[in-house]
N, C-alpha and C positions, 0 to 999 in steps of 0.2 A: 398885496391884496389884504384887506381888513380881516384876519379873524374872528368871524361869529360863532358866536356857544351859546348852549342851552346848560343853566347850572341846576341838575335835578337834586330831589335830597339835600336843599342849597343851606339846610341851618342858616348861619349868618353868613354867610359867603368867603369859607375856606378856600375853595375854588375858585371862586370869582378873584378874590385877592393875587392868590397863585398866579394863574392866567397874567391878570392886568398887569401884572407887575413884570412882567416877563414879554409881553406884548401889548404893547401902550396903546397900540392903536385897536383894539380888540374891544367887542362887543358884546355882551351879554344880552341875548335878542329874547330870552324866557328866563328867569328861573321859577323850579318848583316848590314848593314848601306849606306840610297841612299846615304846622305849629302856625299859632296865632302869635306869640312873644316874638318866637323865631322871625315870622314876617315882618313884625313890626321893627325889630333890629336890624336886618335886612335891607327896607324900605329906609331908613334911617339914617343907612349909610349909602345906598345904590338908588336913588330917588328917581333917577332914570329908566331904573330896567324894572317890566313889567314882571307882577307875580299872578302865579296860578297854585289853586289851593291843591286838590287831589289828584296826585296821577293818574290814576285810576279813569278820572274821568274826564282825561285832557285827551278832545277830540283831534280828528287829524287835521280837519280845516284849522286848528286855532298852535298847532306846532309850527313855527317859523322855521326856514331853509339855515341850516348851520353846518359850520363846517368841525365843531368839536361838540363832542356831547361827554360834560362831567355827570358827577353824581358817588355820593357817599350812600349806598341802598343802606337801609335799616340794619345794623347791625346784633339788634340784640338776639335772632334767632340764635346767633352763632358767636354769641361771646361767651367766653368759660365764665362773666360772670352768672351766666342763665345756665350755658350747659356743662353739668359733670366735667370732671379731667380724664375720670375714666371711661364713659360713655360715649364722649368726643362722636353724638350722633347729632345731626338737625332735624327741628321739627319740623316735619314736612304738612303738618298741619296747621300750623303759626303761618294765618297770611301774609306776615311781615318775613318769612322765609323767600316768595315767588314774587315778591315785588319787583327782583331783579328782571322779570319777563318783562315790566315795562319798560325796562332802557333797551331791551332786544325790538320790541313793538315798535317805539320811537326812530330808533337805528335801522331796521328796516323798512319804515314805511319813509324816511328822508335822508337815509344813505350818507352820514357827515363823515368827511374825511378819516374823523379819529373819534374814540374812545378813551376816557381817562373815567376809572372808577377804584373805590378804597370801601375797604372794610378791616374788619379786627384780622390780627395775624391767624388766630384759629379756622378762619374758615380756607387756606389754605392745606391744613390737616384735616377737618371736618369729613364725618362719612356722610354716606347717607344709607338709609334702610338698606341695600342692598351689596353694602359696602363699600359702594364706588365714592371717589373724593369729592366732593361739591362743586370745588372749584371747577375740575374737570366738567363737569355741568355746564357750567356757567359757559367757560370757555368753547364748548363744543354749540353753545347758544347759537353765539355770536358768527362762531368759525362757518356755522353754516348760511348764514347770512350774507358772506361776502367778508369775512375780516382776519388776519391774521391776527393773533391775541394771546397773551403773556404775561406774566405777574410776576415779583416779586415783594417781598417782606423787607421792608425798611425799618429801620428803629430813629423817631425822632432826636433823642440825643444826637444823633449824629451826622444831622444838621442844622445844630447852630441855637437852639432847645435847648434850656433846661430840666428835661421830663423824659423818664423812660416811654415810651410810646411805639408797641410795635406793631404796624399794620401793613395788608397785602394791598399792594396796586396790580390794578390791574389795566393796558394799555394794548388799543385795539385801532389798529391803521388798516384803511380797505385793500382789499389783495390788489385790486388791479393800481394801485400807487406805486408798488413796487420797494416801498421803504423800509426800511431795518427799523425795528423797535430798538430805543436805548435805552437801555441804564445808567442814570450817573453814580460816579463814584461818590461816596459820603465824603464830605470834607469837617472831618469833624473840628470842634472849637470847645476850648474846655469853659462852660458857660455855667455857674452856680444860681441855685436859687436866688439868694442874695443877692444877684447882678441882674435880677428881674424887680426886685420891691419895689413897692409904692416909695416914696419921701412923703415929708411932714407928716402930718396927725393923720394915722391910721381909725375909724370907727370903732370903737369899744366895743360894738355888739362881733366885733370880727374876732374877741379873746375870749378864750374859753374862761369859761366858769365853772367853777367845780366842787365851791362849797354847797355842803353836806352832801354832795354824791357819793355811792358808796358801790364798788365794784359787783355784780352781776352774781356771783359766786364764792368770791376768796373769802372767807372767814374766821375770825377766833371765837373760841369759843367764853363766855362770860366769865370764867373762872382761869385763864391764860392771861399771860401777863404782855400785853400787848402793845409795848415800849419796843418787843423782838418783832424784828423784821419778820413778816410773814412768811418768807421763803425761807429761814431759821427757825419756825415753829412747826405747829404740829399740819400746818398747811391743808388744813380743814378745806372742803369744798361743799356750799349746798346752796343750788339754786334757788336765789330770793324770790322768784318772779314767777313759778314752778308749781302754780294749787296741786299738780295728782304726784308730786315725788315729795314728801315731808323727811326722807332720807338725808343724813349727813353722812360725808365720805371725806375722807381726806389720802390725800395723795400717797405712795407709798413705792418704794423701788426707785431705780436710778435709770437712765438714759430712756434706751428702748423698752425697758421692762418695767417703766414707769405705770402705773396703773392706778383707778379710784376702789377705793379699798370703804366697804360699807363700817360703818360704825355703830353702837347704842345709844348713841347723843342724839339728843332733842332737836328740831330745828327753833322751838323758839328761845331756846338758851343759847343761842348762835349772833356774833356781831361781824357786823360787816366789813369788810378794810374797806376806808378812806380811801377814793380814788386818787387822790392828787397823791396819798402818801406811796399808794402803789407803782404810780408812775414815778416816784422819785427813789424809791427802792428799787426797780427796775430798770436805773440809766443806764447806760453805757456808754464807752468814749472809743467808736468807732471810726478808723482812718478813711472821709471822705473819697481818697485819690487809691484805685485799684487799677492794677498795669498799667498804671500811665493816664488814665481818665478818671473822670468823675461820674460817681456809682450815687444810688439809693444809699443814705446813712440813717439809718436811722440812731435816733439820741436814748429813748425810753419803748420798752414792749412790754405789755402788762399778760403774761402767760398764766396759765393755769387756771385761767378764769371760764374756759369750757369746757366741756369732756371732751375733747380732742387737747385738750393745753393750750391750741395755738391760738397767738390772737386772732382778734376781729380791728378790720381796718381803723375803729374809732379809737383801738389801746393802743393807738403808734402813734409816737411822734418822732418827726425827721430834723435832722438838720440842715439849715440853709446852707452849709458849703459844700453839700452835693447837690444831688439833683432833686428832682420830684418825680414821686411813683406816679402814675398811670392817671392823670386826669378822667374820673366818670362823671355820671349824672348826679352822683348820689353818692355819699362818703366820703366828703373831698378832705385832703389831707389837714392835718395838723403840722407847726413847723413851731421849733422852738428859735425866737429868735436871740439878734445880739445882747439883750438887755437881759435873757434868759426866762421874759415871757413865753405865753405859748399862745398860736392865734392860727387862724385859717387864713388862707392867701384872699383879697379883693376879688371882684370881676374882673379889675385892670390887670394884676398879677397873673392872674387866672388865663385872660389873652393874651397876654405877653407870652406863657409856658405853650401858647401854638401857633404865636409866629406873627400875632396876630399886631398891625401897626397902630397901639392904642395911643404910642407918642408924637402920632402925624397925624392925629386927627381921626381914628376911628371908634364910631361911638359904644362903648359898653350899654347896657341891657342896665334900667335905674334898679333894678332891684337887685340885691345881692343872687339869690339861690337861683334866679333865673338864670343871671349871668354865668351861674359857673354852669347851669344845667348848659347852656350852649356851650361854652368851651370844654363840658365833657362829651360833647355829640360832636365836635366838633375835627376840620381834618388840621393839620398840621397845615402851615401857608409854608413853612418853607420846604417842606418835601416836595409839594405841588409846586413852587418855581422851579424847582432843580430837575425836575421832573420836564415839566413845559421847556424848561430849557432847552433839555437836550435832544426831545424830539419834534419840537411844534414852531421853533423859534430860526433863524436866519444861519446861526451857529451851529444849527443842528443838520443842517443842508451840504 
């Protein structure tokens, strides 16, 4: 029998792909999707399956009979990039929090065999006001509706990605089926950035440029002799950008008892460090391969440039013979390559690091930032096959 699905939250069709690829004869009878780009990439690749814009106001008469309901709900209520590390509470006022009510709405008003749904690893830990888990939430939605229902936290590395990537699924099959939810085992593959590139002539505007940029904070001061590496000097610190702190401070103490220490120096007697030279005073030659796999390497981190010290994602650059930190919407990584440029990945690059089959014909998004904005919303294709595999598929029976 055909499997029919509805893909909600469809981005460009992480799901969709998953699924198809795993059951050929399968059907995507709705997907949902507000984003405008989103649909248009979508529509671009799946020119068959109808789209609907707002959940919100997708009536019952216009939901089709399906026997799997995906969906990636809106994640940012409950990403550490939005919420504290130590707060680890969700807004329960962010209507992008209870958007998950509408795959419980949909699921009980047309009852589909299964549930397959993904969000960020945190909402697995996520409280809520009252201290209870969220997830538990979510789960107890469903569970009352007719569904046994279960999650786990996968890390795309390991399978078959080059991109740390760790998110919760979560897999809901109706009680009276009688079926065991599975887990598959990750089958990892040691796959580097590198082994995802473009070939030939990569776009110029994709290389960083960095002349006359000048670092956020690190400074000499005008009468320093400024040939010494700034982390051998007096490691000045005063925010350029800063109109109500005209304070300079420079660093002072060693490890944890490092601290910004006020000074009597001028800020306009203050020169900036040379971003490109900061990043080259700050490389490092760290070993790719840790326990046997391929890790985050980073090559360059430009520290001490906030009062916290630690960088911000835009003063990293990585190496291509690891892997790639965390695909977002926004900050997408920097990699230095073989010729010892440095340059941001393509959209192609971009969906390649989620699975996604750009070398068999599927179409990237023309504009660069859009393209990576969906591959940072986007799910992982190959978790979602291995996934579909092993509970939705012939194999799985």
């Amino acid at each position: 029998m055909v499997m029919k699905f509805i893909d909600t939250f469809a981005g460009v069709g992480g799901f969709h792909l998953g699924v198809k690829n795993v059951l050929l004869d399968a059907e995507c009878v709705l997907a949902v999707e507000w984003d405008q780009d989103a649909q248009d990439a979508y529509r671009d690749n799946f020119p068959e399956t109808p789209i609907f814009g707002d959940i919100t106001e997708l009536k019952e008469e216009d939901i089709p009979e399906h026997d799997l309901l995906t969906g990636g709900f809106p994640c940012q209520p409950f990403s550490i990039n939005k919420q504290s590390s130590v707060k680890k509470v969700y807004d329960e006022e962010d209507n992008r929090s209870n958007l998950f009510l509408q795959l419980v709405r949909i699921a009980e008003l047309k009852q589909p065999k299964y549930l397959l749904f993904e969000n960020v690893a945190a909402l697995a830990s996520m409280k809520n006001k009252d201290g209870g888990l969220v997830i538990d939430e979510i789960k107890y939605a469903f569970e009352q509706i007719g569904y046994n229902v279960d999650y786990r936290v996968y890390d795309a590395a390991d399978f078959g990605v080059p991109q740390q990537r760790k998110r919760v699924f979560i897999i809901g099959k109706r009680k009276d089926l009688n079926e065991t939810i599975n887990w598959p085992e990750p089958e990892y593959k040691p796959v580097a950035v590198k082994d995802i590139l473009d070939e030939g002539e990569i776009d110029p505007k994709r290389f960083i440029n960095l002349n006359g940029k000048t670092c956020t904070s690190r400074c000499y001061h005008k009468d320093d002799d400024m040939s010494v590496p700034w982390n051998q000097g007096n490691r000045y610190y005063c925010n350029k950008s800063n109109k109500n702190d005209d304070k300079v401070y420079k660093w002072v103490g060693f490890g944890s008892s490092e601290k910004l220490e006020e000074t009597d120096l001028s800020k306009e007697d203050m020169i900036w460090q040379d971003k490109k030279e900061a990043f080259e005073e700050s490389s490092r030659d760290n070993d790719p391969i840790k326990d046997g796999r391929l890790v985050i390497t980073p090559k360059s981190i430009i520290m001490y440039d906030t009062p916290s010290k630690i960088s911000r994602q835009h003063e990293r650059i990585y190496s291509i013979q690891g892997i790639s930190r965390t695909l977002a919407t926004f900050g997408h990584p920097l990699f230095e390559m073989i010729d010892g440029k440095w340059r941001y990945l393509t959209g192609t690059e971009s969906a390649r690091l989620q699975g996604f089959p750009v070398d068999d014909g599927y179409k990237v998004h023309p504009k660069h930032g859009t393209a990576c904005k969906h591959f940072g919303n986007a799910v992982c294709v190959n978790v979602v096959k291995a996934i579909v595999k092993a509970n939705f598929s012939q194999e799985s029976t």
